[in-house]
C-alpha positions as CSV (number, residue, x, y, z in Angstrom):
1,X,59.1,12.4,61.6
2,X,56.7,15.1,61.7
3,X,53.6,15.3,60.4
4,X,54.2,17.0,57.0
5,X,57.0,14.7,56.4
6,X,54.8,11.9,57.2
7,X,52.6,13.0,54.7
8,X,55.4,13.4,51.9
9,X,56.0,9.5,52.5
10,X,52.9,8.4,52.0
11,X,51.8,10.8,49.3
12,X,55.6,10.0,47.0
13,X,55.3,6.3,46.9
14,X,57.3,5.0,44.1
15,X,56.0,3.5,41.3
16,X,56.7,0.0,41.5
17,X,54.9,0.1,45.3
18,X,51.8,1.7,43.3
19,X,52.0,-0.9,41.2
20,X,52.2,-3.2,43.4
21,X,49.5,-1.9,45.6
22,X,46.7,-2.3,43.2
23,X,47.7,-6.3,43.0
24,X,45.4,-9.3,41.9
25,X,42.6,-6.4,40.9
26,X,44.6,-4.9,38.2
27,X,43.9,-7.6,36.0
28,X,40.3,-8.9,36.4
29,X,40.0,-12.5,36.1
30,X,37.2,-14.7,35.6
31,X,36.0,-17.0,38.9
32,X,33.3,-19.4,39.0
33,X,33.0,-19.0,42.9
34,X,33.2,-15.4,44.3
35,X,32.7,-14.8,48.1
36,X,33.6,-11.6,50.1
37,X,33.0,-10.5,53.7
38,X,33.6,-6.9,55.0
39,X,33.3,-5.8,58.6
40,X,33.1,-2.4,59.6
41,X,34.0,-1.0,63.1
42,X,32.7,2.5,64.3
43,X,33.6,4.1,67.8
44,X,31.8,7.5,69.4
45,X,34.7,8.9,71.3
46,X,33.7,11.9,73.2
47,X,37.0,13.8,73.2
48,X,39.2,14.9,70.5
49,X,42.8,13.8,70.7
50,X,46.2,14.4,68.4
51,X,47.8,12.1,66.0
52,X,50.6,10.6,66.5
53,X,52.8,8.6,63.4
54,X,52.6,4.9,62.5
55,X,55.2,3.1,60.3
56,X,54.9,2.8,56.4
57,X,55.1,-0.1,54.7
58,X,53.2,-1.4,51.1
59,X,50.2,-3.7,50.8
60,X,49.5,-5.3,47.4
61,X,45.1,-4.9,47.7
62,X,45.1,-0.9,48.0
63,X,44.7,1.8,45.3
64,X,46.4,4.5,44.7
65,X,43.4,7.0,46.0
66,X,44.4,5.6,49.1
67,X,47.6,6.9,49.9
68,X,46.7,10.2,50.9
69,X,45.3,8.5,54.0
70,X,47.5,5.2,54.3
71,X,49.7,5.3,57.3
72,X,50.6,2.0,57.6
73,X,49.9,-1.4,55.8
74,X,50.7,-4.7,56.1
75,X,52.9,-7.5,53.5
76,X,50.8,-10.2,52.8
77,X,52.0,-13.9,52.6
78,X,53.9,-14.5,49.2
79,X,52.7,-17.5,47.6
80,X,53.6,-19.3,44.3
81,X,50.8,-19.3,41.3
82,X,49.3,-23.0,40.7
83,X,51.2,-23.0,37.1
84,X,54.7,-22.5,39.0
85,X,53.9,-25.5,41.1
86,X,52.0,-27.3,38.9
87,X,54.2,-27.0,35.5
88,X,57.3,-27.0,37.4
89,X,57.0,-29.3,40.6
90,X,58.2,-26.8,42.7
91,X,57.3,-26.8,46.0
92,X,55.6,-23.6,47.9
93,X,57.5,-24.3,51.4
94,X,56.7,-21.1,52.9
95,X,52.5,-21.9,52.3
96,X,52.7,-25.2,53.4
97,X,54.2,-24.5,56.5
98,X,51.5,-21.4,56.8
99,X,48.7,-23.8,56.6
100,X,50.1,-27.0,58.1
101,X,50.4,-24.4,61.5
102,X,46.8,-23.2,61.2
103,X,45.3,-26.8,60.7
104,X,43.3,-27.8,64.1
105,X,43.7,-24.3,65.1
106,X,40.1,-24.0,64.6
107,X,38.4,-26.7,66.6
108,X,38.4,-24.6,69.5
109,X,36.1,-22.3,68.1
110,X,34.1,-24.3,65.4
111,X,31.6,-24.6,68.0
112,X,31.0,-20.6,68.3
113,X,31.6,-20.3,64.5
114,X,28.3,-22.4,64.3
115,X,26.8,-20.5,67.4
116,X,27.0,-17.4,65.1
117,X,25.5,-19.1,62.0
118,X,22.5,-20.6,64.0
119,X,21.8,-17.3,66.5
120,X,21.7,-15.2,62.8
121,X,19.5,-17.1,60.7
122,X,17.3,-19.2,62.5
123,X,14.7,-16.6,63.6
124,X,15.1,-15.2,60.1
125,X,11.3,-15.4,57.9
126,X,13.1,-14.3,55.0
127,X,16.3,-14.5,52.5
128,X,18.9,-14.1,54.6
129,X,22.8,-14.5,54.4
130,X,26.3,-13.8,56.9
131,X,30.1,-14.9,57.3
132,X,30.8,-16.2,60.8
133,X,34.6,-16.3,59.8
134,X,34.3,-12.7,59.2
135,X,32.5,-11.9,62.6
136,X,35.5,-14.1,63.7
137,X,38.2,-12.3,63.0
138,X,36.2,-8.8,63.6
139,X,35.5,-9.9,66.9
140,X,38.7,-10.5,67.3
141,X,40.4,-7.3,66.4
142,X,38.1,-5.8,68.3
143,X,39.1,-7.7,71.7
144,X,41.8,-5.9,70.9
145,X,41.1,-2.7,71.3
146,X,39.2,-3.2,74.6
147,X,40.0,-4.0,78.1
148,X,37.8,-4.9,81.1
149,X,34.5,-6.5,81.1
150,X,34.3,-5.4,77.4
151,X,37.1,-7.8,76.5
152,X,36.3,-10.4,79.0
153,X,33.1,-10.2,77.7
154,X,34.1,-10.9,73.8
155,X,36.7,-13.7,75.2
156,X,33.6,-15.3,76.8
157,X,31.5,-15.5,74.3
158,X,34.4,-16.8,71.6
159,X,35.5,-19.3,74.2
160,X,39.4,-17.9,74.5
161,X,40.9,-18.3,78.1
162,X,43.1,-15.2,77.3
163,X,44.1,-12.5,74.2
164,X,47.2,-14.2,73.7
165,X,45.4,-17.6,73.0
166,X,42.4,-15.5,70.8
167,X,45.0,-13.7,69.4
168,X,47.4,-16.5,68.4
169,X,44.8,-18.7,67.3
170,X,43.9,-16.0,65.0
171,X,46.7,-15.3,63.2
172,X,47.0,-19.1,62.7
173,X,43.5,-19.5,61.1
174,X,44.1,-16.0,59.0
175,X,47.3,-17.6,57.7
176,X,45.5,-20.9,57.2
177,X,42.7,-19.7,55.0
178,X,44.4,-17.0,53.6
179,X,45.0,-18.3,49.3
180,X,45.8,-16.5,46.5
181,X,47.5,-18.8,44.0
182,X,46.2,-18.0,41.1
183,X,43.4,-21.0,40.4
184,X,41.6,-20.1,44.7
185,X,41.4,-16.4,46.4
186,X,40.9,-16.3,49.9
187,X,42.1,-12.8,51.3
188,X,41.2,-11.7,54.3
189,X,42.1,-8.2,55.1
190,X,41.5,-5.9,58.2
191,X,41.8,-2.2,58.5
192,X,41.7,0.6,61.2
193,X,40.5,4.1,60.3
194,X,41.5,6.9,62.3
195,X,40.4,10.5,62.9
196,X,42.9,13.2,62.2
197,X,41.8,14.7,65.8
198,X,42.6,11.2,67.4
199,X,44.8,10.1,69.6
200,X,45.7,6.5,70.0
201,X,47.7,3.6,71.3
202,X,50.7,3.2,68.9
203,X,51.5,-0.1,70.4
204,X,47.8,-1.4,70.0
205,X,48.0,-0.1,66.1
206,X,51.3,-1.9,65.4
207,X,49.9,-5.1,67.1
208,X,46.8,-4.7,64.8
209,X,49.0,-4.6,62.2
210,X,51.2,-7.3,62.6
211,X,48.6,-9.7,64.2
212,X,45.8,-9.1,61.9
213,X,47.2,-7.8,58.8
214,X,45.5,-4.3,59.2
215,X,46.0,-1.6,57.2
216,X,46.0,1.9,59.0
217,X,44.0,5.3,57.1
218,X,43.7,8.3,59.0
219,X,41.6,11.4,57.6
220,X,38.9,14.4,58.2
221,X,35.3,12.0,59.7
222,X,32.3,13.5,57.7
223,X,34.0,14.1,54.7
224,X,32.9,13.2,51.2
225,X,36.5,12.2,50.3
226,X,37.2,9.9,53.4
227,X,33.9,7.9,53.2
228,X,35.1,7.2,49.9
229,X,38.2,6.0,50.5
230,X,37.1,3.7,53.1
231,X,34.2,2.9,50.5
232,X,37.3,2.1,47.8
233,X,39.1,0.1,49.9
234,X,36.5,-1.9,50.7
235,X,36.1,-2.4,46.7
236,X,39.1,-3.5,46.3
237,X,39.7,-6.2,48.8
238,X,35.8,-7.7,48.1
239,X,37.1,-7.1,44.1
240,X,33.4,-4.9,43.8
241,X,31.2,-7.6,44.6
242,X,29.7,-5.4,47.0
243,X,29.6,-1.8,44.9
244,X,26.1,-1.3,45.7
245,X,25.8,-2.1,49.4
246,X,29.0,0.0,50.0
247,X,27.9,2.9,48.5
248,X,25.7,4.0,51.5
249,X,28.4,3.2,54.4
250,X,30.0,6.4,55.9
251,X,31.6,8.1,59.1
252,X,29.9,10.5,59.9
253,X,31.7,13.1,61.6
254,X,31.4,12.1,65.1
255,X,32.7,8.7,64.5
256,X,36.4,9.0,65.6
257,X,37.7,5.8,64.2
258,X,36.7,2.5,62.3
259,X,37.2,-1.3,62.4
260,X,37.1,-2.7,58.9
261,X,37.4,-6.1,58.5
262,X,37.2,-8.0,54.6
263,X,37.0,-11.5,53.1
264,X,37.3,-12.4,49.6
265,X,36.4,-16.2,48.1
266,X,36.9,-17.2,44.7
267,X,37.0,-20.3,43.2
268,X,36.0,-22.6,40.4
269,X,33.3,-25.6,40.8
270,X,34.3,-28.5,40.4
271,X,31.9,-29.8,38.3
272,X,30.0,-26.8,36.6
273,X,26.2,-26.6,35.4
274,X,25.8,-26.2,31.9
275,X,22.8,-23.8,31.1
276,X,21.6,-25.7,28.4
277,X,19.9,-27.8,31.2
278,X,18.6,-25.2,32.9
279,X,14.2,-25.1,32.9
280,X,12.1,-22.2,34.5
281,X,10.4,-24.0,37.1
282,X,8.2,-23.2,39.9
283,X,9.8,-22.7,43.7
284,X,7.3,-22.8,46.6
285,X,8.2,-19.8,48.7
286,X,7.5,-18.8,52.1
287,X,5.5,-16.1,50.6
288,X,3.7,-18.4,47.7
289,X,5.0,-19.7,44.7
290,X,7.2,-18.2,42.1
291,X,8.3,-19.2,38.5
292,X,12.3,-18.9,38.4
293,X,15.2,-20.5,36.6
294,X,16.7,-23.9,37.9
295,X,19.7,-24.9,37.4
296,X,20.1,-29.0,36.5
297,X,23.3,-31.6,36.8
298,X,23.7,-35.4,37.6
299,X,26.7,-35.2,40.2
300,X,29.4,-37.6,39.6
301,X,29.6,-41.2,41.1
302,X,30.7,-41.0,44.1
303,X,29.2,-38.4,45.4
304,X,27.1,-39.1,48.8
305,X,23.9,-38.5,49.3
306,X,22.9,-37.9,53.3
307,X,20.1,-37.6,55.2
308,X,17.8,-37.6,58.3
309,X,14.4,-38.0,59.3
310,X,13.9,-34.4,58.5
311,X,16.2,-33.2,55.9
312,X,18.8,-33.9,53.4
313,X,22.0,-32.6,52.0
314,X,24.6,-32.7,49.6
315,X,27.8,-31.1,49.1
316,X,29.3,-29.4,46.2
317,X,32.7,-29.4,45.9
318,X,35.0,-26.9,44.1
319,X,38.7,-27.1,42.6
320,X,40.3,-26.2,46.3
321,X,38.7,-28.5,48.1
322,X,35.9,-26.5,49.9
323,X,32.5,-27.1,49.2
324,X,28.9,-25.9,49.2
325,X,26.3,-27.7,51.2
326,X,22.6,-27.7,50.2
327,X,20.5,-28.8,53.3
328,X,16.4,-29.6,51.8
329,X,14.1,-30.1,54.6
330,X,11.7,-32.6,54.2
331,X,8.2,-32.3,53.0
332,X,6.2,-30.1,55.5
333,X,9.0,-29.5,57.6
334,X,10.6,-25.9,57.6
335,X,13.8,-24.4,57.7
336,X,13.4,-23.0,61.3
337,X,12.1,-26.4,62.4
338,X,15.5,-28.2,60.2
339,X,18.0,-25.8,62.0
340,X,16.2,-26.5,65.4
341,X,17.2,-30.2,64.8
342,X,19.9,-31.6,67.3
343,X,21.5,-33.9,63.6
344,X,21.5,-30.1,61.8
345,X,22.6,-28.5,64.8
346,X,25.5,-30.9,65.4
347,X,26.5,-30.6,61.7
348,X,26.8,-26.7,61.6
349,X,28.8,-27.0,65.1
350,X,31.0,-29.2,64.7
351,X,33.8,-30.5,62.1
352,X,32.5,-32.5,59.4
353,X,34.9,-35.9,59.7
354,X,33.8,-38.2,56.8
355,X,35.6,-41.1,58.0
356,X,33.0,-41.6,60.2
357,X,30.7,-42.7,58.0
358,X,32.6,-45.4,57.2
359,X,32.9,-49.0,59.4
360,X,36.4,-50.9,59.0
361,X,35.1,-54.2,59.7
362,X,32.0,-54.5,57.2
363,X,33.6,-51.5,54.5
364,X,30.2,-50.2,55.0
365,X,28.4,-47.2,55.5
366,X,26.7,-46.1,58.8
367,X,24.9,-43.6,61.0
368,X,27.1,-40.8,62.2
369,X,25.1,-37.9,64.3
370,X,21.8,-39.8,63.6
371,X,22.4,-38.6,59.5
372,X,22.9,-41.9,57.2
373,X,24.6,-41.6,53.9
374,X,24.1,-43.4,50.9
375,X,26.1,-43.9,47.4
376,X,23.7,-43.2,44.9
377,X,22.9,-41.0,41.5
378,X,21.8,-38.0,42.6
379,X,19.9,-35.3,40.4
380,X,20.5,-32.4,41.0
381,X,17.8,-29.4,40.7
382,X,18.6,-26.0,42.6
383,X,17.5,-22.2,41.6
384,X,20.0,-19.1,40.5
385,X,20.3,-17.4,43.4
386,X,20.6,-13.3,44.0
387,X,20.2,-13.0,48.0
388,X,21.0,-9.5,49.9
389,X,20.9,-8.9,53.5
390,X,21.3,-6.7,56.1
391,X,21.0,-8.0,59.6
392,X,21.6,-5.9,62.8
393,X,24.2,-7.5,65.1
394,X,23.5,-5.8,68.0
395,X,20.5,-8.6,69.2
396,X,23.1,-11.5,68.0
397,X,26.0,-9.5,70.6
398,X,23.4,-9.3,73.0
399,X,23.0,-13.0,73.5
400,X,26.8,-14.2,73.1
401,X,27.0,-11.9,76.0
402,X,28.5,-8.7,74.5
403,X,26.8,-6.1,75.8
404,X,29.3,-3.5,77.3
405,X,30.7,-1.9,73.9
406,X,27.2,-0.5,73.3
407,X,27.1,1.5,76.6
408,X,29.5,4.8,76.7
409,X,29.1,4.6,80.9
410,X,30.2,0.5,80.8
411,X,32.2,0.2,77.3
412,X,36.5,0.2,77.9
413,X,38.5,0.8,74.8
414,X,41.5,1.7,76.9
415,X,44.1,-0.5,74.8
416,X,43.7,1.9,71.9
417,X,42.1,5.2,73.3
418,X,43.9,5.7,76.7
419,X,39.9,6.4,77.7
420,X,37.0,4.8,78.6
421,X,34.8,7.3,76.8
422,X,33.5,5.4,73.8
423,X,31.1,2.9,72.8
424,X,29.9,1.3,69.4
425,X,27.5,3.0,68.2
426,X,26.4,1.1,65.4
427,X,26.4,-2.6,64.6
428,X,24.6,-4.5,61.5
429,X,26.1,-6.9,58.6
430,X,25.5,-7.3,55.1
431,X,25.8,-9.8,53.0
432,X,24.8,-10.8,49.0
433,X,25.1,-14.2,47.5
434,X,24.9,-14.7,43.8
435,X,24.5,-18.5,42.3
436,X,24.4,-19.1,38.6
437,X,25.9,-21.7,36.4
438,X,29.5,-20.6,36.9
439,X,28.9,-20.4,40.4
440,X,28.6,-18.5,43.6
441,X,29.6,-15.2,44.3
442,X,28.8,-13.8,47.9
443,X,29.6,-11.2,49.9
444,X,29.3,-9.5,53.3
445,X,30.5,-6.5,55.5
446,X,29.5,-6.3,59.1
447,X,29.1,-2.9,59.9
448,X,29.4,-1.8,63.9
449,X,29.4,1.9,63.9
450,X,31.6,2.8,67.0
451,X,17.8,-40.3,63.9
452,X,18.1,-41.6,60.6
453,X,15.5,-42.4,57.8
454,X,15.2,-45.6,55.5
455,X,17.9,-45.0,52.8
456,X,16.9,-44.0,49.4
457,X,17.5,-47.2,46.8
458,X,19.6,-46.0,43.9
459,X,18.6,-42.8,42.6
460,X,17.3,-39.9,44.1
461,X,16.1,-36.8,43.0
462,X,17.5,-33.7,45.0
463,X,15.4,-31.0,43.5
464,X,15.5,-27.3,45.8
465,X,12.0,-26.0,44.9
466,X,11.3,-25.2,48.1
467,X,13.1,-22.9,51.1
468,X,16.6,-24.5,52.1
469,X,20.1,-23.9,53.6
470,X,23.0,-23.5,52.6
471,X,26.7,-23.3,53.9
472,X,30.1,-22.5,52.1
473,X,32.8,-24.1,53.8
474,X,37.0,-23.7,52.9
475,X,40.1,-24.9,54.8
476,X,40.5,-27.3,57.2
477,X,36.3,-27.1,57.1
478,X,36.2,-23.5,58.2
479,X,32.7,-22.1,57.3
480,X,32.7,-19.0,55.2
481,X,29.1,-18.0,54.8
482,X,25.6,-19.6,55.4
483,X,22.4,-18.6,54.0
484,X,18.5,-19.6,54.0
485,X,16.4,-19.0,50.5
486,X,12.7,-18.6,51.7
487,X,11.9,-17.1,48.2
488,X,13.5,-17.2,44.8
């Protein structure tokens, strides 16, 4: 197939693969939860190469002002709506197996997946918000494309004795978290961006492909029309939660290709705020106090209330199973000085496993990582939330160890170039977190261009007026994002 008839291919889709391509965003929806990640990949490359042809298939998240750049994109898991199963007692087999083979798959790298939340916001003074799942999985992909001390480097720092383990684990996890039936989105989605003067590794496209579920563009760097397809497809996957961030990203023209990687969260709480309780309140900021709008519910019975000799936390679960955990720090004692806690630290790090909190012989509850927990009514107080953030990566890189990507002399992308004469060029993530009374709704692209306290008695009053943490958490425990508020 040569190029021009490559191009007829892609350009005289049928309808029904249109159709098909513009998915679960043809029809909007309305989500109490919403949470997206996008990460974005740019190489310098100091030669210009040919193209060479990738497969075509169809992928249910693109537009149709993609195709006159799509050269190859993945099938997604197929999955039965909640009202098939539900109404009809039907069984999704072909999910259950998916996430039954991704369970566990993550407790060898829980432990860097709360490295990445502590190195990124505990130095951080201000509002500030990531998605170590989606530095994950675009840490991952880009293992993939290098070779060397560059990989060996990234497989280091993520704790992976090989690719094949990294990359098997991977695909696990992706296919674990990955949920679109209907009631829950998680979509993660990965894409590689070529130049049209580029040459490349076929075999290390395909494997992105089929590994990752990455989508494959190719088109003129620099131009108007390119940036905004990448900006588009971006849209589409994050379902527009982050319009306005995206709207600045671009190749410029000396980037010769892109790593894009996306998450999408929505989902329902599962017992929502009514905004007839909410009261505008004061919040004691980092930078003084504010009036703002508080949001106020009594969570149900049942629901445990833990906490330390510096801080507290809760956890608000939604419809899926995943939850939202609201960490206060004490009076006079700071967020910095909470995350620097070995009880917080040990919490972030590794899997929450609430059977611990629970003794056999006595049916009682006890310590677990020097945090008690205590059944109690708990009022609930917490601010509306609009956070944005962009943080650069390149210092967070720098101490997991990552270091060779950024030098062109050092850096080996090899697997996918045939070269060594490339580096990253550019490295930063952001991320915007919304809370209200429906919900959350976050989002984030990472763009690389090239001792327990004396329990409460029996009500406490759990009121966030003051900077806290929090953590969104999905799967098998997998976090998704974490955030601090300093200010309202």
């Amino acid at each position: 197939m040569n190029r021009d008839d490559l191009m007829q291919a892609v350009t005289e889709l049928d309808e029904e693969v249109i159709e098909q391509a513009a998915g679960p965003y043809k029809k909007k929806r309305k989500w109490i939860w919403a949470a997206a990640a996008a990460a974005v990949l740019a190489l310098a490359v100091i030669l210009p190469f040919a193209v060479k042809q990738i497969r075509l298939s169809a992928q249910k998240n693109e537009t149709p002002a993609l195709r006159p750049y799509a050269l190859a994109t993945p099938s997604y898991p197929v999955q039965l709506k909640w009202e098939e199963t539900y109404h009809t007692n039907k069984t999704d087999t072909d999910t259950e197996r998916r996430l039954s083979m991704g369970r566990g798959q993550t407790e060898p790298y829980r432990a860097f997946l709360g490295e990445l939340i502590l190195k990124t916001l505990e130095e951080q003074e201000d509002n500030a918000v990531m998605s170590p799942v989606n530095l994950f999985f675009s840490m991952a992909m880009l293992s993939e494309i290098t070779d060397g001390k560059t990989r060996t480097e990234i497989l280091n720092a993520v704790g992976a004795a090989d690719q094949d383990e990294l990359r098997t684990a991977v695909n696990k996890i992706w296919g674990m978290v990955y949920n679109d039936d209907g009631k829950e989105k998680m979509i993660p989605a990965n894409s590689l961006w070529l130049a049209d003067t580029l040459q490349y590794n076929e075999g290390t496209v395909n494997r992105l492909a089929e590994s990752y579920y990455a989508s494959v563009f190719r088109g003129t760097m620099g131009t108007a029309a390119y940036n905004s397809a990448l900006q588009s497809w971006i849209n589409a996957q994050t379902d527009g939660i982050l319009r306005e961030e995206v709207k600045s990203l671009a190749m410029d023209k000396d980037t010769d290709l892109a790593l894009v990687s996306t998450v999408l969260y929505q989902t329902k709480w599962a017992y929502p705020f009514d905004a007839q309780n909410n009261k505008t309140a004061v919040f004691h900021g980092e930078n003084g106090d504010a009036e703002t709008t508080f949001m106020f519910q009594q969570l149900p019975p049942g629901t445990r209330y833990y906490y330390s000799d510096k801080f507290a936390f809760v956890q608000l679960p939604n419809l899926h199973g995943g939850k939202v955990w609201l960490f206060l720090p004490d009076e006079g004692v700071s967020v910095q000085d909470m995350m620097a806690e070995d009880a917080f630290r040990k919490l972030i790090s590794e899997k929450f496993v609430e059977k611990n909190y629970f003794d056999p012989s006595s049916d009682s509850l006890r310590n677990y990582q020097s945090v008690g927990a205590a059944l109690i009514k708990i009022n609930l107080t917490m601010p509306k939330v609009d956070i944005s953030r962009t943080i650069p990566l390149k210092p967070l890189f720098d101490s997991l160890g990552i270091e060779s990507c950024f030098d062109a002399g050092k850096a080996d992308f090899s697997p996918l170039l045939n070269g060594k004469d490339a580096c990253l060029t550019k490295a930063e993530q952001t991320t915007r977190i919304m809370m209200d009374e429906e919900g959350v709704k976050a989002a984030s692209y990472v763009d690389y261009l090239v001792g327990a306290m004396k329990p409460p008695e029996e009500e406490v009053d759990f009121t966030l007026d003051r900077p806290f943490f929090f953590m969104i958490t999905g799967e098998d425990g997998v976090p998704y994002f974490a955030g601090v508020m300093n200010d309202p």
